[in-house]
C-alpha positions as CSV (number, residue, x, y, z in Angstrom):
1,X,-25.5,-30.6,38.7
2,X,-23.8,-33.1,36.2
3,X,-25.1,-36.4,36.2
4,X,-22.4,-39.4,37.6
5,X,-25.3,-42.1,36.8
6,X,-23.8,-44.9,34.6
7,X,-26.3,-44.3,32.0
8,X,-25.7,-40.7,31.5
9,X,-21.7,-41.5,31.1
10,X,-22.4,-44.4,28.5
11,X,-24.7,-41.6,26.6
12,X,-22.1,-38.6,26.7
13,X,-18.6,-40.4,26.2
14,X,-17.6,-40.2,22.6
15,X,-17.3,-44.1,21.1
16,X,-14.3,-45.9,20.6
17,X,-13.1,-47.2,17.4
18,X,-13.5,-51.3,17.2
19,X,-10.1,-52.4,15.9
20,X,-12.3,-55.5,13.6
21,X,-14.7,-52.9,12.4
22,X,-12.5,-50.7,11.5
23,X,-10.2,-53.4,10.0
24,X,-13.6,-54.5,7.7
25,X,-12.7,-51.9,4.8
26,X,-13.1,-54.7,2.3
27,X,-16.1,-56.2,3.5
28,X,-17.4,-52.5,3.2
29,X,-15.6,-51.9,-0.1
30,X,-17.8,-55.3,-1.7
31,X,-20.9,-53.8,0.0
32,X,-21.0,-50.7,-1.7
33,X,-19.8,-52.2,-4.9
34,X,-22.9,-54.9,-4.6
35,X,-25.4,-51.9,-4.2
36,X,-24.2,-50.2,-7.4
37,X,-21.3,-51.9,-9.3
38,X,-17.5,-52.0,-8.4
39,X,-15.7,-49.7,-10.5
40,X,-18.0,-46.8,-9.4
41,X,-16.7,-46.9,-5.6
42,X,-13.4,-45.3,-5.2
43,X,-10.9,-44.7,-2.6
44,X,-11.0,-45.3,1.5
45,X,-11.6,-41.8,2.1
46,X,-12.3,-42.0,6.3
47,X,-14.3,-43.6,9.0
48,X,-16.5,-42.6,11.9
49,X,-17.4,-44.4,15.0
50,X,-21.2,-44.1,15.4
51,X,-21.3,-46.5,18.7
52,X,-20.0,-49.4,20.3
53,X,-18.4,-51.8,17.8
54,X,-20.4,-49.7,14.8
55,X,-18.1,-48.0,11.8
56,X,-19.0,-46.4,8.8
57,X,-16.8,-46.6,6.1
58,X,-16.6,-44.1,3.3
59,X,-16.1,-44.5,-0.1
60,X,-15.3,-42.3,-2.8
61,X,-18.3,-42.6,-5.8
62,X,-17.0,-42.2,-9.4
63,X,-20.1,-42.4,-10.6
64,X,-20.1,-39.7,-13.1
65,X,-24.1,-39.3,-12.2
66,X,-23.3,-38.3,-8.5
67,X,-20.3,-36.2,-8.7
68,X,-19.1,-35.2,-4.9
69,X,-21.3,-37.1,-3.3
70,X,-19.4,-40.8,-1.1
71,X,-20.2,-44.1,-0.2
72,X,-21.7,-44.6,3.4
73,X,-20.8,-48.5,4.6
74,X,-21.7,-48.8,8.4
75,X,-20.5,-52.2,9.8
76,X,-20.8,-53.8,13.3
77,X,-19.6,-56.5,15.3
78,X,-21.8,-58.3,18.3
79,X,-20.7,-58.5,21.3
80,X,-18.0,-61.5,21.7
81,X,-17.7,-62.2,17.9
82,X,-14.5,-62.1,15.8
83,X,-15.8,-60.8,12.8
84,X,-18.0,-57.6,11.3
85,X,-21.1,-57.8,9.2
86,X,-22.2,-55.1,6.8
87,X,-25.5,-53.1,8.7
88,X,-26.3,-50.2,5.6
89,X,-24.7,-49.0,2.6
90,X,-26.3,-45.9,1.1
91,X,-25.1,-43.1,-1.2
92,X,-24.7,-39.5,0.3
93,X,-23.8,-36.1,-0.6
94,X,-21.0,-34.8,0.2
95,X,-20.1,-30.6,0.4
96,X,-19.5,-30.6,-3.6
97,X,-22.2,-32.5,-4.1
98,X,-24.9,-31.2,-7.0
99,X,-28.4,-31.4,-5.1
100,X,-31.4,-30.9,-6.4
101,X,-33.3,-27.1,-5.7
102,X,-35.1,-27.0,-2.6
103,X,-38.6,-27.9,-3.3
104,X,-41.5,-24.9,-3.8
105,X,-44.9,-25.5,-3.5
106,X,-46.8,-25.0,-7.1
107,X,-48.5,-21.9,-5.3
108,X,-45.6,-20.6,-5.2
109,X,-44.0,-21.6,-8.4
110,X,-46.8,-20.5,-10.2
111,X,-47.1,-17.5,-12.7
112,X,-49.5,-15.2,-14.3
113,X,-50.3,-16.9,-17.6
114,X,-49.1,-20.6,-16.8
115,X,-53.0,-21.3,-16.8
116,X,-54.4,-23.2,-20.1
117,X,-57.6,-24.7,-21.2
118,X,-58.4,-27.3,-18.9
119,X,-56.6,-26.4,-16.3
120,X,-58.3,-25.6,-13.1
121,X,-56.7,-22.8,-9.8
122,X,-58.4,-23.5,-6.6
123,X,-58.6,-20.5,-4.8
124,X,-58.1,-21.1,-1.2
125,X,-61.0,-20.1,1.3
126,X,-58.7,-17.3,2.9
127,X,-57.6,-15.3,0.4
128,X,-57.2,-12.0,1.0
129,X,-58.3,-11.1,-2.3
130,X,-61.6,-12.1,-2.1
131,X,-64.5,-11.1,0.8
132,X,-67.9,-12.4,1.3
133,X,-70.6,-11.1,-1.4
134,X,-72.8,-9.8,1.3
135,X,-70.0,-7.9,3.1
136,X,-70.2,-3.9,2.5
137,X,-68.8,-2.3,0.2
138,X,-67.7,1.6,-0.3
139,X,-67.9,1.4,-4.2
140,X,-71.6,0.8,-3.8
141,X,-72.3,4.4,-4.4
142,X,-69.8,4.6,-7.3
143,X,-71.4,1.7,-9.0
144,X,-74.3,4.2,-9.1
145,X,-72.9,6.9,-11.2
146,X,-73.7,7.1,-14.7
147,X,-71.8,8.6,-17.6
148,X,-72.5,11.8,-17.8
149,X,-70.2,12.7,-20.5
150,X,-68.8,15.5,-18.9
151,X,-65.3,16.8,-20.1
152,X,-66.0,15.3,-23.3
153,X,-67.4,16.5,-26.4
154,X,-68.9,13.1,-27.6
155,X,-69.2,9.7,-26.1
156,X,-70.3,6.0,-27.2
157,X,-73.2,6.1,-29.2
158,X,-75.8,2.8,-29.1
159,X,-74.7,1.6,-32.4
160,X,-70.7,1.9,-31.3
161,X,-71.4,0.0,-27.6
162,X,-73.4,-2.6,-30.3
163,X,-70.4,-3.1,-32.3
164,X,-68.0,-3.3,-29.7
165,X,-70.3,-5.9,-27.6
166,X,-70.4,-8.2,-30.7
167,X,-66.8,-8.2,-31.2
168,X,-65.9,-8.6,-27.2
169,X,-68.3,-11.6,-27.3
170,X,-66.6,-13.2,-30.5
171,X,-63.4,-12.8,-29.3
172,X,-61.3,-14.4,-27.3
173,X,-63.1,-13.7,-24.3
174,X,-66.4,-15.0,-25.2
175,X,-67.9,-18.0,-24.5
176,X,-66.8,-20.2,-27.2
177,X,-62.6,-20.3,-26.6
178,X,-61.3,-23.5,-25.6
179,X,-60.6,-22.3,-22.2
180,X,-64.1,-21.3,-21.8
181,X,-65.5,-24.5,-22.7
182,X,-64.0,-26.5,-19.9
183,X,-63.7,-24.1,-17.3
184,X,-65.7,-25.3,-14.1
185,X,-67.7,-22.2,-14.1
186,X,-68.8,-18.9,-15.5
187,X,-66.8,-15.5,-14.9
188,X,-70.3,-13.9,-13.9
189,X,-69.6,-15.8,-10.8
190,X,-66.2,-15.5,-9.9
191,X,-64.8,-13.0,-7.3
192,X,-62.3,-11.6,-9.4
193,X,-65.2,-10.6,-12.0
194,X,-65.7,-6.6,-12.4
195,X,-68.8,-5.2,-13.8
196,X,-68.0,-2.6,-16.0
197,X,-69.5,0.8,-15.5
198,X,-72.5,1.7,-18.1
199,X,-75.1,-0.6,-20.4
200,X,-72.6,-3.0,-21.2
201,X,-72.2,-4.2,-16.9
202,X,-74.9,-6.7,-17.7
203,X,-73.1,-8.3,-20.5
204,X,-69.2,-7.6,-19.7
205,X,-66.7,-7.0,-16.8
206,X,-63.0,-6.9,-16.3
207,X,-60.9,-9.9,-14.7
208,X,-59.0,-8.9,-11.6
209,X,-57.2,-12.0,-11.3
210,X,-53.3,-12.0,-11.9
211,X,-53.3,-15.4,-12.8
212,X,-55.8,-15.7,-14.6
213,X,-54.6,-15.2,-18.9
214,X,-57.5,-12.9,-18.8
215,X,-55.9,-10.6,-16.4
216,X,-56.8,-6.9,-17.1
217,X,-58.8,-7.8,-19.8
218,X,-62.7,-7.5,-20.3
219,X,-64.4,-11.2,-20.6
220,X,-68.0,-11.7,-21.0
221,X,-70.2,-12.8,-18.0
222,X,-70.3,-16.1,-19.8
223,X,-66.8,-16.4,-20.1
224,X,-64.7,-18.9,-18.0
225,X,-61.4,-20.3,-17.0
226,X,-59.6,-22.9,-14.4
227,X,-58.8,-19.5,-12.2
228,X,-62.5,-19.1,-11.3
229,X,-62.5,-18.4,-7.4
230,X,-65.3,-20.9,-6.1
231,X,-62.6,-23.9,-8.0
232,X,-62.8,-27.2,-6.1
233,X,-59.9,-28.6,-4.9
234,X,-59.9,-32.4,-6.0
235,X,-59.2,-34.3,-2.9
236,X,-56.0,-36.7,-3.5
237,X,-56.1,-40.2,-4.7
238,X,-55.8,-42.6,-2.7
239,X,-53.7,-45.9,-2.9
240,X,-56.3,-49.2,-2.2
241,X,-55.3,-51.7,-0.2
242,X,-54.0,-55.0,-1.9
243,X,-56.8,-57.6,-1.8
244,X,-55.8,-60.3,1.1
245,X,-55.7,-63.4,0.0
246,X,-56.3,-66.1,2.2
247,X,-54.0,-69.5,1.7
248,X,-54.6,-71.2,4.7
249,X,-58.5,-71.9,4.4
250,X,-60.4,-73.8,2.0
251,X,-63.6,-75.0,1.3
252,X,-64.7,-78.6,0.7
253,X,-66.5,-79.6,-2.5
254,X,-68.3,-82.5,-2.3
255,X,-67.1,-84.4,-5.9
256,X,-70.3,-85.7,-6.6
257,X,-71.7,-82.6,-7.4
258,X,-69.1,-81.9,-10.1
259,X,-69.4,-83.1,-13.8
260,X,-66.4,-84.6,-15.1
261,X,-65.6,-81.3,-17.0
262,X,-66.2,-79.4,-14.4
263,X,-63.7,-82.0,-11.9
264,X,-61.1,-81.1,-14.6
265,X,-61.3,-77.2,-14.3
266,X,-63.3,-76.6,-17.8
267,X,-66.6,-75.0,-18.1
C-alpha cells in the first residue's frame, strides 16, 4: 500500500527549483573562485535542486591540474529571506575526469624480489602456506632415505660436500649479507625453511618462500631475511592527544616568597 502520510509525500516528490537560488550564479561563481582563484573556474555549466530552497551550481575548472573534473557551489536560502548564502564549494570529478588507480593493499601489490635488507614481511597467522610444526607430515618417511647412489656411477665425495659448504656459507646466503644482519630472525626457524636431503641438512636447506629474494635457493640455517614466517607485525602508531591547557585556573603566589629576580621572571 502507498503511503498518503504528509511525510512520506515531502520525502518522495522531487524539489523545486528556488528562483533566488537559482538566480545566485554569481555569488556561487566568487565562491568557487575564493576556494581556488578566479581564472580557474569557467563556464555555468548546470544546476541541480538538492532540496527546498538548496542549488548547486556547477562550474567548469580550467585548472590544467584537474582536467574534466567541475566546480560544485551549493547555495541556500532560509525560509522567508530574500537572499542566498553560499553552504559548500568543493571540486569534483566529472566522467573525463583523470582519477587516481583504485587503491591495492601492499599484500597485494607486492612482488617476489621487492624485499631488501631491512625490510621485514609479516606472515599472517592463516596462511595456507604454513601448518603447525607438530602437525603430521607424509614426508616424514622420505626425510629418512639416504643417498644411496643408485643410478649413478659416482656421487659427492666428503671433500666435494666440504668445498661446496664453505662456499654456500660465504656466499650470499650466509650469515654475513646485509640482509642477514638485520633480519629479525634465523632461516633455521622459518616455515618456509627446507632441510636438504644428506650431511649437509644440518647446515643448509632451500627457501620455499616466493617472496622471499632467496626463493629457490639454498641459504644456511643461519641465514635470515624480513620474509621470515614468525615476522611481527608492528602495531600502528598512534597520534597523542594535544596536552590541555588550562586558561581559566590559576594559582596564587604569595609575593613575599619571591626574590626580586625571581618577581621579574629571571632565575
Amino acid at each position: 500500500m502507498r503511503s498518503t502520510s504528509p511525510a512520506a509525500n515531502r520525502r518522495s516528490r522531487t524539489p523545486v527549483i528556488d528562483a533566488i537560488a537559482a538566480e545566485a550564479v554569481d555569488l556561487a561563481r566568487a565562491a568557487a573562485g575564493e576556494t581556488s582563484r578566479p581564472e580557474f573556474v569557467g563556464d555555468h555549466v548546470g544546476m541541480v535542486p538538492e532540496g527546498d530552497r538548496v542549488v548547486t551550481h556547477y562550474f567548469a575548472c580550467l585548472d590544467p591540474a584537474y582536467r574534466g573534473w567541475r566546480w560544485a557551489v551549493s547555495v541556500v536560502r532560509a525560509a522567508r529571506a530574500k537572499h542566498a548564502t553560499v553552504s559548500e564549494a568543493v571540486l569534483l570529478p566529472g566522467q573525463d575526469a583523470m582519477l587516481a588507480p583504485e587503491w591495492v593493499p601492499w599484500s597485494d601489490r607486492l612482488r617476489p624480489g621487492d624485499l631488501g635488507p631491512g625490510d621485514l614481511l609479516p606472515t599472517p597467522p592463516d596462511d595456507p602456506r604454513l601448518a603447525p610444526g607438530f602437525a603430521p607430515s607424509e614426508e616424514v618417511g622420505a626425510e629418512l632415505g639416504w643417498e644411496l647412489g643408485l643410478g649413478k656411477a659416482r656421487v659427492l665425495s666428503a671433500e666435494g660436500r666440504e668445498e661446496a659448504a664453505v662456499r654456500w656459507h660465504a656466499g650470499d646466503a650466509g650469515p654475513d649479507t646485509p640482509i642477514a644482519r638485520s633480519a629479525p630472525a634465523q632461516c633455521a626457524t622459518c616455515g618456509f625453511f627446507l632441510p636438504i636431503a644428506g650431511s649437509l641438512r644440518q647446515a643448509f636447506g632451500v627457501c620455499a618462500n616466493e617472496y622471499a629474494p632467496d626463493d629457490g635457493k639454498v641459504v644456511a640455517v643461519d641465514h635470515g631475511c624480513g620474509a621470515h614466517s614468525e615476522a611481527v607485525v608492528t602495531p600502528p602508531a598512534t597520534e597523542a592527544a594535544p596536552p590541555i591547557v588550562d586558561e581559566l585556573g590559576y594559582d596564587v603566589v604569595p609575593s613575599a616568597t619571591l626574590t626580586e629576580e625571581e618577581a621579574l621572571g629571571h632565575s
